[in-house]
C-alpha positions in Angstrom: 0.0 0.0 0.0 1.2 3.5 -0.7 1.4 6.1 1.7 2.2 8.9 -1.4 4.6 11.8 -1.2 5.1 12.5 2.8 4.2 16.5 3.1 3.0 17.8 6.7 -0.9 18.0 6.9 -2.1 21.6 6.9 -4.3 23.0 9.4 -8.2 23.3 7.8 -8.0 26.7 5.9 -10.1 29.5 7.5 -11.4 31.1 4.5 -13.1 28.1 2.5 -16.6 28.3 1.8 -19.4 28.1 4.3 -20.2 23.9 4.6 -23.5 23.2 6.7 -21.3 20.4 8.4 -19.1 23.4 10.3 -22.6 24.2 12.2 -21.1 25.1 15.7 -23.8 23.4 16.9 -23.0 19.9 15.4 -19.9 20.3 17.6 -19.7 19.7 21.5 -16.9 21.2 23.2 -14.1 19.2 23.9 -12.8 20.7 27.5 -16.7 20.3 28.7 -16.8 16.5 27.3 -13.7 15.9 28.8 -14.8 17.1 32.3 -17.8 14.5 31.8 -15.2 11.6 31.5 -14.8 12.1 35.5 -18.1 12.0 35.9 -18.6 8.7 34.6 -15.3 7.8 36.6 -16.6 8.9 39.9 -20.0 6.9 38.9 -17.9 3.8 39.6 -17.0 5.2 43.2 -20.4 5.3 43.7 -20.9 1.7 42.3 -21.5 -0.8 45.3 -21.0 -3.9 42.8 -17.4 -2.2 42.7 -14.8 -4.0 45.2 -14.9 -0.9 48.1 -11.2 0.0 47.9 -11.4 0.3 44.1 -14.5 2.0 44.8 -12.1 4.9 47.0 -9.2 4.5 44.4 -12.0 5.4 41.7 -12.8 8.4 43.8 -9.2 9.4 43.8 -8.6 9.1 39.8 -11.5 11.7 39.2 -9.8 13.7 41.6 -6.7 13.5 40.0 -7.9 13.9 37.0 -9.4 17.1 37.8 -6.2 18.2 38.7 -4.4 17.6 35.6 -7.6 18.8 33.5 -6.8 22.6 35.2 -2.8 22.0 35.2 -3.5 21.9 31.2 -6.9 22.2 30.0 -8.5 25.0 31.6 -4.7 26.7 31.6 -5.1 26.9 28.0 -8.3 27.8 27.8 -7.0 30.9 30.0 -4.9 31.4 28.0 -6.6 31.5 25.3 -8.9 34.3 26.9 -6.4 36.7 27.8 -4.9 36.7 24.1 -8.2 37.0 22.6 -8.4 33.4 20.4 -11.3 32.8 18.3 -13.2 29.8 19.7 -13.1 26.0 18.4 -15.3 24.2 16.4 -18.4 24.4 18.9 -18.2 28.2 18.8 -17.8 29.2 22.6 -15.5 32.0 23.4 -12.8 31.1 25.8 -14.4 33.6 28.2 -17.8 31.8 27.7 -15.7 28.5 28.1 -14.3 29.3 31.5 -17.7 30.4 33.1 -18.7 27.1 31.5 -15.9 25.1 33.2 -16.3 26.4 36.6 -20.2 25.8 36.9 -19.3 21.8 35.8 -16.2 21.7 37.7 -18.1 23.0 40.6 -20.8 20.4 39.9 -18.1 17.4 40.0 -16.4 18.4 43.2 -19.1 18.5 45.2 -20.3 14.8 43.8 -16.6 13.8 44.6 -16.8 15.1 48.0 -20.9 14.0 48.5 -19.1 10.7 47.6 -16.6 10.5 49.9 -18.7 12.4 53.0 -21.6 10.3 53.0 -21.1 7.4 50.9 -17.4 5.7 51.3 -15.8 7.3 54.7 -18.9 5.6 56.5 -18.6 2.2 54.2 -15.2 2.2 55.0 -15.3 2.6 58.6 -18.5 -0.1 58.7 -15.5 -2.4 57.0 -13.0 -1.7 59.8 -11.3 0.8 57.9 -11.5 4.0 59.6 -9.8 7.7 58.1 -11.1 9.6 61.6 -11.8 13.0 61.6 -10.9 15.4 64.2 -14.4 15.0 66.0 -13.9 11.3 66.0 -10.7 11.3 68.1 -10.4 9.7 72.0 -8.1 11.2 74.1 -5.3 8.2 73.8 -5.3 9.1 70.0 -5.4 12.6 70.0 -2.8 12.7 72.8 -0.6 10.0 70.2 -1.1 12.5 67.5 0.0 15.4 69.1 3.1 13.7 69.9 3.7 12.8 66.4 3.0 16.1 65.4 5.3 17.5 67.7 8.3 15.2 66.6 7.3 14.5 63.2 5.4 17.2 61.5 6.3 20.6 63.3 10.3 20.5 63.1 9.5 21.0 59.3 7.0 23.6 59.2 8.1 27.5 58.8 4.7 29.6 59.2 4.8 32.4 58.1 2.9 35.7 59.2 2.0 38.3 56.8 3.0 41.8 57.4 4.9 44.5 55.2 7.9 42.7 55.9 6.5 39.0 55.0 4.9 39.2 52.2 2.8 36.8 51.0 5.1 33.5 49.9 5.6 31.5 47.0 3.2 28.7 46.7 3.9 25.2 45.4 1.6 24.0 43.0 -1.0 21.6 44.7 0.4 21.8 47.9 -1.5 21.5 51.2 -1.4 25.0 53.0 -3.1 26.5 55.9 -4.3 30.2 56.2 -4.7 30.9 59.9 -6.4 33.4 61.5 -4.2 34.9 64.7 -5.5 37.4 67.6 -2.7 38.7 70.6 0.5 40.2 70.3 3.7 38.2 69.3 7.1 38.4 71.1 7.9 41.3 69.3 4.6 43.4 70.1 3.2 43.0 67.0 -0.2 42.1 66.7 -1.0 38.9 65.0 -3.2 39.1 61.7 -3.1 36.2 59.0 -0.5 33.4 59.2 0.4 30.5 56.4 1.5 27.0 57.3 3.0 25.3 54.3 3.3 21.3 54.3 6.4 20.4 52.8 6.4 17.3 50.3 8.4 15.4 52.5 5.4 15.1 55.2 3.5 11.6 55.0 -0.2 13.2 54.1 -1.3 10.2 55.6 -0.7 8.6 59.1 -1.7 4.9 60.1 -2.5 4.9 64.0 -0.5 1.8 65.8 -2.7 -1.3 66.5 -2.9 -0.3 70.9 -5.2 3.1 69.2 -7.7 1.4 67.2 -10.6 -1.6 67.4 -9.5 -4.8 67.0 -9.4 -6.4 63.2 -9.2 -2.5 62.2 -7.1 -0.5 60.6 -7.4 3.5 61.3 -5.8 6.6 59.4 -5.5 10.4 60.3 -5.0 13.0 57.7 -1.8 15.0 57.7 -4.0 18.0 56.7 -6.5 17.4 60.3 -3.5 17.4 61.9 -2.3 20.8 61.1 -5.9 22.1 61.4 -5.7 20.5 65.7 -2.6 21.6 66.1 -1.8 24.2 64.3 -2.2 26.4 67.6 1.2 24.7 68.6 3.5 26.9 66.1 1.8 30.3 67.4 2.3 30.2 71.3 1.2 33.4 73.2 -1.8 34.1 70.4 -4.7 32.7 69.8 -6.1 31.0 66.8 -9.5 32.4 65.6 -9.4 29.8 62.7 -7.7 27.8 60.1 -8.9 26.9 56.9 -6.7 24.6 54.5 -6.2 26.0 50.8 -4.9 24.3 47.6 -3.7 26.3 44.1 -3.1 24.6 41.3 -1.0 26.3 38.4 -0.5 25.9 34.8 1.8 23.2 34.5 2.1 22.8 30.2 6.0 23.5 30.0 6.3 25.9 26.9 9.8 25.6 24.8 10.5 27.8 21.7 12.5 25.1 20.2 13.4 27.1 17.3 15.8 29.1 19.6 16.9 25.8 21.9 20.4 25.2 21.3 19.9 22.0 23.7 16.7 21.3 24.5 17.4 18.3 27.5 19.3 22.0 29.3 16.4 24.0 28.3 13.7 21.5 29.7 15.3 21.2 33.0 15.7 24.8 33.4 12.2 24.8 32.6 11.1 22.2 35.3 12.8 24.8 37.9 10.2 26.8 37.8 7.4 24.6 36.7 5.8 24.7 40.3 5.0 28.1 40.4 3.6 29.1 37.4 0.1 31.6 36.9 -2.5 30.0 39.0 -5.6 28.7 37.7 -7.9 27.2 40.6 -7.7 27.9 44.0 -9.6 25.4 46.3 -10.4 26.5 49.8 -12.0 25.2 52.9 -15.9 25.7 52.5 -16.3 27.6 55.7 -13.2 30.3 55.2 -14.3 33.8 55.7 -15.1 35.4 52.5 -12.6 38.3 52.8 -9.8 35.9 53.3 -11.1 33.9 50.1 -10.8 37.4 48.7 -7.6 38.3 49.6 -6.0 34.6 48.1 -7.7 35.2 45.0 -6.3 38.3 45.0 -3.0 37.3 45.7 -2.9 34.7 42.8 -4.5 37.2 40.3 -7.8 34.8 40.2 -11.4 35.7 39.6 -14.3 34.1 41.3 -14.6 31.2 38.4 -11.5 29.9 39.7 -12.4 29.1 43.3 -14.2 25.8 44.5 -15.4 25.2 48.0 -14.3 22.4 49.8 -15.9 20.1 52.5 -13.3 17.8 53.4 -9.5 17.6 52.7 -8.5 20.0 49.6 -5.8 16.9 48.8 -8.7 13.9 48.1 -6.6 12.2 45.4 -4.1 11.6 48.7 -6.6 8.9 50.1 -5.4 6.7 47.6 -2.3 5.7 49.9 -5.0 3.8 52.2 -6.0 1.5 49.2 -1.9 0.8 49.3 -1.9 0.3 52.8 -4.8 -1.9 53.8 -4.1 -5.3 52.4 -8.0 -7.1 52.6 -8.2 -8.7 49.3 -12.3 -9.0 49.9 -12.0 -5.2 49.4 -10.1 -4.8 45.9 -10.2 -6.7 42.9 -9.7 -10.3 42.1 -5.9 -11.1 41.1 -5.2 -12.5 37.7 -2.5 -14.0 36.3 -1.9 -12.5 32.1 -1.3 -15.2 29.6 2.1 -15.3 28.1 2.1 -15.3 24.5 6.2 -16.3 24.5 5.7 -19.6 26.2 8.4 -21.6 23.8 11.3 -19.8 25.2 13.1 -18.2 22.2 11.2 -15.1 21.2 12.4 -15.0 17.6 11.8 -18.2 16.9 8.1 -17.6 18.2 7.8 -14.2 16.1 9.7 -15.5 12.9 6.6 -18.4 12.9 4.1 -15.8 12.6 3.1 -11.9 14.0 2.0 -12.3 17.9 -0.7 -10.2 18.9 -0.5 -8.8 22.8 -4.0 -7.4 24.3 -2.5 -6.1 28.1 -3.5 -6.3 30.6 -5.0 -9.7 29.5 -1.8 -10.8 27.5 1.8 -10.1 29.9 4.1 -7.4 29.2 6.6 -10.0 29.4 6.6 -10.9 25.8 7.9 -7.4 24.9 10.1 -7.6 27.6 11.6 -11.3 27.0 12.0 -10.6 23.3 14.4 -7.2 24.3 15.9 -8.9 26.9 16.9 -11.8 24.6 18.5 -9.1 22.0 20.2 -7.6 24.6 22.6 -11.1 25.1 22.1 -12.7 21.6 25.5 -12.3 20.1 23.7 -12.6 16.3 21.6 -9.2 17.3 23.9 -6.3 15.3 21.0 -3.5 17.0 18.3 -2.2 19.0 15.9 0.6 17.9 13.5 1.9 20.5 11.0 5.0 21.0 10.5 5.5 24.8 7.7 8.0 26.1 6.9 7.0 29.3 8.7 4.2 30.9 8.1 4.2 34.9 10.8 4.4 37.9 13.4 1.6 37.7 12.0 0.4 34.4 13.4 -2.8 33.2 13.2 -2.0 29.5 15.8 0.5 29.9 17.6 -2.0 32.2 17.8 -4.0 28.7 18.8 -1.3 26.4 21.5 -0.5 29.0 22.6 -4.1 29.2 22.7 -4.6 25.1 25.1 -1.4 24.9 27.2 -3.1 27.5 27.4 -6.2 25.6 28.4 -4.0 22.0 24.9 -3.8 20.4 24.5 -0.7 18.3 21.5 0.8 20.4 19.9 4.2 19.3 17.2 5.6 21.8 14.4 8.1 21.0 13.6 10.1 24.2 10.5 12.1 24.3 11.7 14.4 26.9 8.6 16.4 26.6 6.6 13.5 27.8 3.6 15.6 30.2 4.5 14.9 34.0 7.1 12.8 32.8 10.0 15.0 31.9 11.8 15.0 34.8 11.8 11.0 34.7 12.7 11.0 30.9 15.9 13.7 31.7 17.1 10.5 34.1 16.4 7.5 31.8 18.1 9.5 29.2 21.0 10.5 31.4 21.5 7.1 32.0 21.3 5.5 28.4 23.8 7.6 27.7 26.2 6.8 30.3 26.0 3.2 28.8 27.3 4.0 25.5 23.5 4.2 24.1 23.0 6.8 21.1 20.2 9.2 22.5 17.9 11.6 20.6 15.5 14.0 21.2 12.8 13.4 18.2 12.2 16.4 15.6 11.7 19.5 16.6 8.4 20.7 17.1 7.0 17.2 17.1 6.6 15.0 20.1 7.3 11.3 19.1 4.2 10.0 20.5 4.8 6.5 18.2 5.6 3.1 19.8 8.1 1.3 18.2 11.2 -1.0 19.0 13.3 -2.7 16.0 16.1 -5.4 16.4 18.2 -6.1 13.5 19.4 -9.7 13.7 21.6 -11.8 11.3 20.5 -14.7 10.6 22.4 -16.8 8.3 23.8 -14.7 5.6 21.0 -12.1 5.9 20.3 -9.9 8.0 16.2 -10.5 9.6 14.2 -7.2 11.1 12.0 -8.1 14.5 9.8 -4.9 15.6 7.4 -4.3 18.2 4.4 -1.9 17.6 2.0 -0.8 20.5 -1.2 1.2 21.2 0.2 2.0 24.6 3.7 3.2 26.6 7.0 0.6 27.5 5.6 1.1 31.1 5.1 -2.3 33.1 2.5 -0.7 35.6 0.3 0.9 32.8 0.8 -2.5 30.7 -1.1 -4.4 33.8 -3.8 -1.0 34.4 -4.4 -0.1 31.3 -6.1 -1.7 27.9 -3.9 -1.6 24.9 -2.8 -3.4 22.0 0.7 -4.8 20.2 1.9 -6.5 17.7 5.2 -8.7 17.3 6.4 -9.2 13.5 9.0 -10.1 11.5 6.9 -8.9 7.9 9.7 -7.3 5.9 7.8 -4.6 5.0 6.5 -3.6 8.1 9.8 -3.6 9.6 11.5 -1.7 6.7 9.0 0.7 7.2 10.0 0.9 11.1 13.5 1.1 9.5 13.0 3.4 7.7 11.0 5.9 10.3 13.7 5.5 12.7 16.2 7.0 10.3 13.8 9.8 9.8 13.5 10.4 13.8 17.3 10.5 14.0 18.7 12.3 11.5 17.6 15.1 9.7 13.8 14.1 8.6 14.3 12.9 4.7 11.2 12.6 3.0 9.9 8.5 3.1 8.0 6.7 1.4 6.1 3.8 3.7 4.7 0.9 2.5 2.6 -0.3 5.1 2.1 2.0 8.0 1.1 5.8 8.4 2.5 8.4 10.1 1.8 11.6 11.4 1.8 14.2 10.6 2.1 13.0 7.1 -0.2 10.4 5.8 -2.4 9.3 8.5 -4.5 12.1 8.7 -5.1 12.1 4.8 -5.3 8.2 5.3 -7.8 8.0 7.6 -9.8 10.8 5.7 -9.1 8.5 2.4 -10.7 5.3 4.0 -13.6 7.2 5.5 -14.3 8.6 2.4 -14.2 5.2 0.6 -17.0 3.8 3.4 -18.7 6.4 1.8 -18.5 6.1 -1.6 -20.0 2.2 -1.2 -22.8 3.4 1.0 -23.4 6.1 -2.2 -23.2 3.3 -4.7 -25.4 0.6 -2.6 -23.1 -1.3 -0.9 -22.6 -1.9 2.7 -20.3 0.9 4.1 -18.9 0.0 7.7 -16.8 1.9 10.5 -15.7 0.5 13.5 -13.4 2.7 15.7 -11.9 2.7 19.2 -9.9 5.5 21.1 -9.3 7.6 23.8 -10.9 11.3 22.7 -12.0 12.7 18.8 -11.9 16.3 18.1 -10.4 16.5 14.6 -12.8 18.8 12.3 -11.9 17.0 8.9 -12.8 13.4 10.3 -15.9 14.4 12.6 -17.0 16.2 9.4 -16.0 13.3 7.4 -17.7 10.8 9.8 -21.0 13.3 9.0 -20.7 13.2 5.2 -20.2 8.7 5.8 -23.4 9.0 7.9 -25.3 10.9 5.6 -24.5 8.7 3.0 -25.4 5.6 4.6 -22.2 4.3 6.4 -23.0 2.7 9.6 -20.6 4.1 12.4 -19.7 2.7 15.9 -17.4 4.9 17.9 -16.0 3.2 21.1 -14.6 7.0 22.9 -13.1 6.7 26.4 -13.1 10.6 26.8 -13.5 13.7 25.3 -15.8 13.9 22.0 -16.8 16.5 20.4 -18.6 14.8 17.1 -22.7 14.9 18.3 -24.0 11.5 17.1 -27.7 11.2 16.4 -28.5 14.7 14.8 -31.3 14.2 12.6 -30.3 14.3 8.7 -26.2 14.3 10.1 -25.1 11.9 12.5 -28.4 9.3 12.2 -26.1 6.5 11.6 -23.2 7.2 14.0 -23.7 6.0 17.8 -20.9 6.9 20.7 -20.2 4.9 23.7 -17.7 5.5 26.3 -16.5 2.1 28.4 -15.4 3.2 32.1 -14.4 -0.6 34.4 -11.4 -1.7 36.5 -8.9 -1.1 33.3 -8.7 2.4 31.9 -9.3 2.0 28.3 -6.4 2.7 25.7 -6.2 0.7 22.9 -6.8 2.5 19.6 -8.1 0.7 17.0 -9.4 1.5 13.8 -11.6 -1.1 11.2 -12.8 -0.5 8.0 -15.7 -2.8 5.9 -14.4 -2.2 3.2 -17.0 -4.1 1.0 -16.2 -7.2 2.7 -12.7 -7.0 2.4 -11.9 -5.5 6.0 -8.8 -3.6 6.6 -7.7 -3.6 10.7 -5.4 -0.9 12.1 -4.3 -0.4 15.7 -2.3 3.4 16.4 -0.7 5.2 19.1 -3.0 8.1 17.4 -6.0 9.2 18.9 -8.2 11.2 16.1 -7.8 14.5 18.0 -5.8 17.5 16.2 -2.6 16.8 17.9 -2.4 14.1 17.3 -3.0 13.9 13.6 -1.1 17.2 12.8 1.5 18.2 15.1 3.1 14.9 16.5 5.3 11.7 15.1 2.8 8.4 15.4 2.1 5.8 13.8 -1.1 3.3 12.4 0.3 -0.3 11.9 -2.1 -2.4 9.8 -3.0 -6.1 11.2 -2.2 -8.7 8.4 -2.5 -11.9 9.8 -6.7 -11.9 9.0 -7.0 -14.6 12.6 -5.2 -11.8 14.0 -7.5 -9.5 12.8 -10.4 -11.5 13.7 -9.2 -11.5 17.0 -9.3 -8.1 17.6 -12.6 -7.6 16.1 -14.0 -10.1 18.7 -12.3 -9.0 21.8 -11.9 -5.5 21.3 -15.0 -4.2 18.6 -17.8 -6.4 19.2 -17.1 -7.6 22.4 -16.9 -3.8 23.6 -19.9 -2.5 21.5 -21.8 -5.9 23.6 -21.2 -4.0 27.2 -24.3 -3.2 29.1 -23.0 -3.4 32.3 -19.9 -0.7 31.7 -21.1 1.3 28.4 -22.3 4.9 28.5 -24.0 5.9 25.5 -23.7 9.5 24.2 -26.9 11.3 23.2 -27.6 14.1 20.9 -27.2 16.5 23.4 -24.1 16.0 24.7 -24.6 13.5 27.6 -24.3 10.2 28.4 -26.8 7.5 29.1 -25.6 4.5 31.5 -26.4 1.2 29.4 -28.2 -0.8 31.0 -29.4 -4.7 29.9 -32.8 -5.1 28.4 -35.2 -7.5 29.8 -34.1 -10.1 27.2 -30.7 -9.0 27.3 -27.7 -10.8 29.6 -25.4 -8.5 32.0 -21.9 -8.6 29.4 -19.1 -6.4 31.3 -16.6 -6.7 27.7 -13.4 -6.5 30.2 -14.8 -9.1 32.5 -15.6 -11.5 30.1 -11.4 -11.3 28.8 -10.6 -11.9 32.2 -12.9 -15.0 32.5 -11.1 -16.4 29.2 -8.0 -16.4 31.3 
């Protein structure tokens, strides 16, 4: 198959005719779609068929995912506001937007915290495990407590009072802090105002009281963030303390590079990180029953308006809970342990691959395999080299422990680092840093591009030629994501398919040249106009009678060309099943547009990450998997790739487990209606309860 002449994909062009199909209102918008995502997240929180400590670590995702959606999300969108932007494809103003965001966001927190208040604190004490507030301590605990605060907590803490001489400090991004309200006269005679109590990193945010302090068959927790708010009296002797009311900001966190003028963009990115912490703020959370004109004078203070601050009834640091589902080992409360099939079982990995391609589905399939097969290049004197993409890899990652031992052992090993990887740069700096140290060749991908594709090559002689062996994924070379999260890889030894991977590693490492693939697409090249190619050939059948089919499955859909492209299939006739963890800004079911397209969203124990991509065809299917979702940055402005599935068992596979088998859920689907929201699925009458990740686990 030809990819055609490799030219970046431009941007839609502004001034082409009006087209019905660019309707703002045929668009939802994406950063109010996305905030619905946690919604359907926290539903499973509030899920009592849901394992109760999966139930709490549920609760904490959508909390954490609320942070990161205002570290970048809503930091663009305020960005956007203050230089004037035009609005997306939905038509709302990024002034508009913001108001938008806060009344949602507002909406969500006080679910999160409804949840956690009256639904799983009182579950979780029933089930003898017990996070006791303030009110709920006996004298023995509160008397242990103070002594740990005393020794543990207080040595660290610097309060610090505000006068014209203290001004108001620097504030970490989502740190805990306490603004405390002082009356009486310090040691120096001056009179006591407004104090703030920063909790360093270093504090535990979680305490575990010692078995004498709790019921028996229990486990009990305190919150570092009650303790400060008891003792907090304890750092201001001689005055007292009229009140003290916890308080979280959380900043922009999207590191911005002008890599045009980066001489070296590893030095540039860690001078960055520096200062990453304490960037403009964006939401400032605060203890529901602070005095206004305190909340006033913080909002102030971090140049915020009023749709930036969120009440709080409980700890402003939720997502920290998570560290009890860690600590409390009752295997009644959490998920049933599986063991993953390995698809390696013979032992030698290229043997197994040079039989025939080997499809991995994690978490259901083991990581192993991509592990055992790197592992064996890394001491098999016939492999010449090693080619590998790394995004995110995880702390003391034992792929890199491999590409570090085949350097060692005189492989040629060339390394692309996306150092630019979100929350991950700091990691990648170090796993580059070390690669290098071991003699491994290290680049930084093309400028202006992250390389967002998943791709390892070993170059092996065998016999008196020399043999290609690649790896292609859906997902990161991460072991803990490969056992939490749904994706999708291929092993293969097909020639073309591993020139191609050739062929794009020489592209990623020197300067760019212009390539010509045979079986994959790549962005920002040819997978954008591919995927418009194929969508409009679904349509074409449809025009001219035949069946016209689209199956699709990724993480969140925003790009203009394909939702209008997906419109133009559906008007024609094409019948379209989109399978969209997250954001999605295509409305299905619009009378005379979308008829034929229907949305569902699939929210269970794994988070869903797999892309996939099928085509009818006419009854000659074609099967893709990608690291691509269809969103704008990922089609335009970053390196992936879209690796075809040739092997048609292989292919049927996927269809089963991944397609039908998802678009089958009742028990875990959420269907999205013309208006923008989603509908729980729910089975019919006649219809039997089918959970689609359940039912892979039961194959196991």
């Amino acid at each position: 198959m030809s990819t055609g002449n490799l030219q970046p994909v431009a941007l839609p062009n502004a001034q082409e005719p009006a087209d019905p199909l660019r309707d703002p209102g045929l668009y939802l918008n994406r950063e109010l779609s996305q905030l619905d995502f946690n919604f359907r997240v926290l539903a499973q929180a509030l899920d009592p068929q849901v394992p109760l400590l999966e139930r709490l670590r549920f609760l904490c995702i959508s909390c954490t995912n609320l942070d990161e959606f205002f570290e970048i999300r809503t930091a663009a969108v305020r960005h956007a506001a203050q230089l004037g932007l035009p609005p997306a494809s939905d038509g709302m103003a990024p002034a508009q937007l913001l108001e938008s965001i806060h009344a949602r966001a507002t909406e969500l927190v006080e679910a999160q915290y409804r949840c956690w208040n009256q639904v799983l604190r009182p579950a979780l004490s029933e089930a003898g495990v017990r996070i006791l507030p303030r009110q709920a301590w006996d004298t023995r605990q509160r008397r242990w407590l103070r002594a740990y605060f005393r020794n543990n907590v207080m040595p660290v803490l610097s309060p610090l009072g505000l006068d014209p001489s203290h001004p108001f400090p620097r504030i970490l991004n989502k740190s805990l802090n306490v603004v405390v309200v002082l009356e009486g006269m310090d040691a120096f005679g001056r009179p006591g105002h407004l104090a703030i109590v920063r909790a360093p990193r270093s504090l535990n945010r979680i305490v575990e009281l010692p078995p004498r302090l709790r019921g028996k068959n229990e486990q009990a927790f305190v919150l570092l963030s009650s303790m400060l708010a008891a003792f907090v009296d304890e750092l201001f002797p001689g005055m007292t303390v009229k009140g003290a009311y916890q308080f979280r900001v959380t900043r922009n966190s999207e590191l911005v590079l002008d890599e045009d003028e980066v001489e070296n963009l590893a030095l540039a990115l860690r001078s960055e990180l520096v200062g990453r912490g304490y960037r403009p703020a964006v939401r400032l959370e605060i203890a529901h029953d602070c005095p206004r004109p305190i909340v006033r004078t913080l909002l102030q203070n971090f140049e915020l308006g009023d749709n930036a601050v969120y009440y709080i009834d409980g700890p402003v640091n939720l997502n920290r809970v998570i560290q009890v589902h860690e600590l409390v080992q009752r295997p009644e409360l959490k998920y049933p342990a599986f063991s993953p099939r390995n698809r390696l079982e013979d032992g030698n990995a290229f043997e197994t691959v040079a039989r025939g391609d080997v499809l991995l589905h994690h978490p259901f399939d083991s990581f192993s395999a991509v592990l055992e097969l790197l592992q064996q290049a890394s001491v098999d004197p016939d492999v010449l080299a090693i080619k590998q993409t790394l995004y995110r890899t995880g702390k003391d990652s034992a792929i890199v422990d491999a590409l570090v031992q085949a350097a060692r052992n005189g492989k040629d090993v060339t390394v692309v680092v996306e150092l630019r990887a979100r929350f991950d740069e700091d990691a990648n700096l170090g796993v580059a840093d070390r690669l290098q140290e071991a003699g491994v060749q290290v680049v930084y991908g093309v400028v202006g591009y992250k390389t967002h594709a998943k791709m390892l090559l070993v170059v092996r002689r065998e016999g008196r030629r020399l043999r290609r062996y690649v790896h292609l994924g859906t997902g990161n070379y991460h072991g803990g994501t490969a056992r939490a999260y749904t994706d999708l890889g291929l092993l293969s030894a097909d020639p073309e398919i591993g020139n191609d991977v050739h062929l794009l590693f020489q592209q990623l490492s020197g300067l760019a040249p212009s390539i010509r693939l045979r079986r994959l697409l790549q962005s920002p090249f040819t997978l954008h106009s591919g995927l418009l190619e194929r969508i409009g050939r679904e349509t074409r059948l449809a025009l001219s009678g035949r069946n016209g089919r689209i199956i699709a499955k990724m993480n969140a859909l925003n790009e203009p060309q394909v939702v209008r492209a997906l419109y133009q299939a559906s008007q024609a006739g094409v019948q379209i099943d989109l399978i969209v963890r997250g954001a999605c800004t295509l409305r299905p079911g619009v009378p005379g547009v979308s008829d034929n397209i229907r949305v569902r969203s699939i929210v269970g124990r794994f988070l869903e990450h797999s892309r996939v991509y099928w085509f009818g065809n006419d009854g000659r299917p074609e099967m893709y998997c990608a690291s691509a979702d269809w969103l704008e940055r990922n089609l335009l402005r970053r390196v992936e790739i879209c690796f075809p599935i040739l092997d048609p068992a292989l292919a049927e596979r996927i269809e089963r487990e991944v397609l039908q088998n998802y678009l089958a859920d009742n028990l875990n689907a959420w269907e999205l209606q013309p208006d923008g929201r989603y509908r729980k699925c729910v089975p019919a009458d006649d219809e039997a309860p089918h959970s689609a990740q359940q039912a892979l686990l039961d194959a196991l």
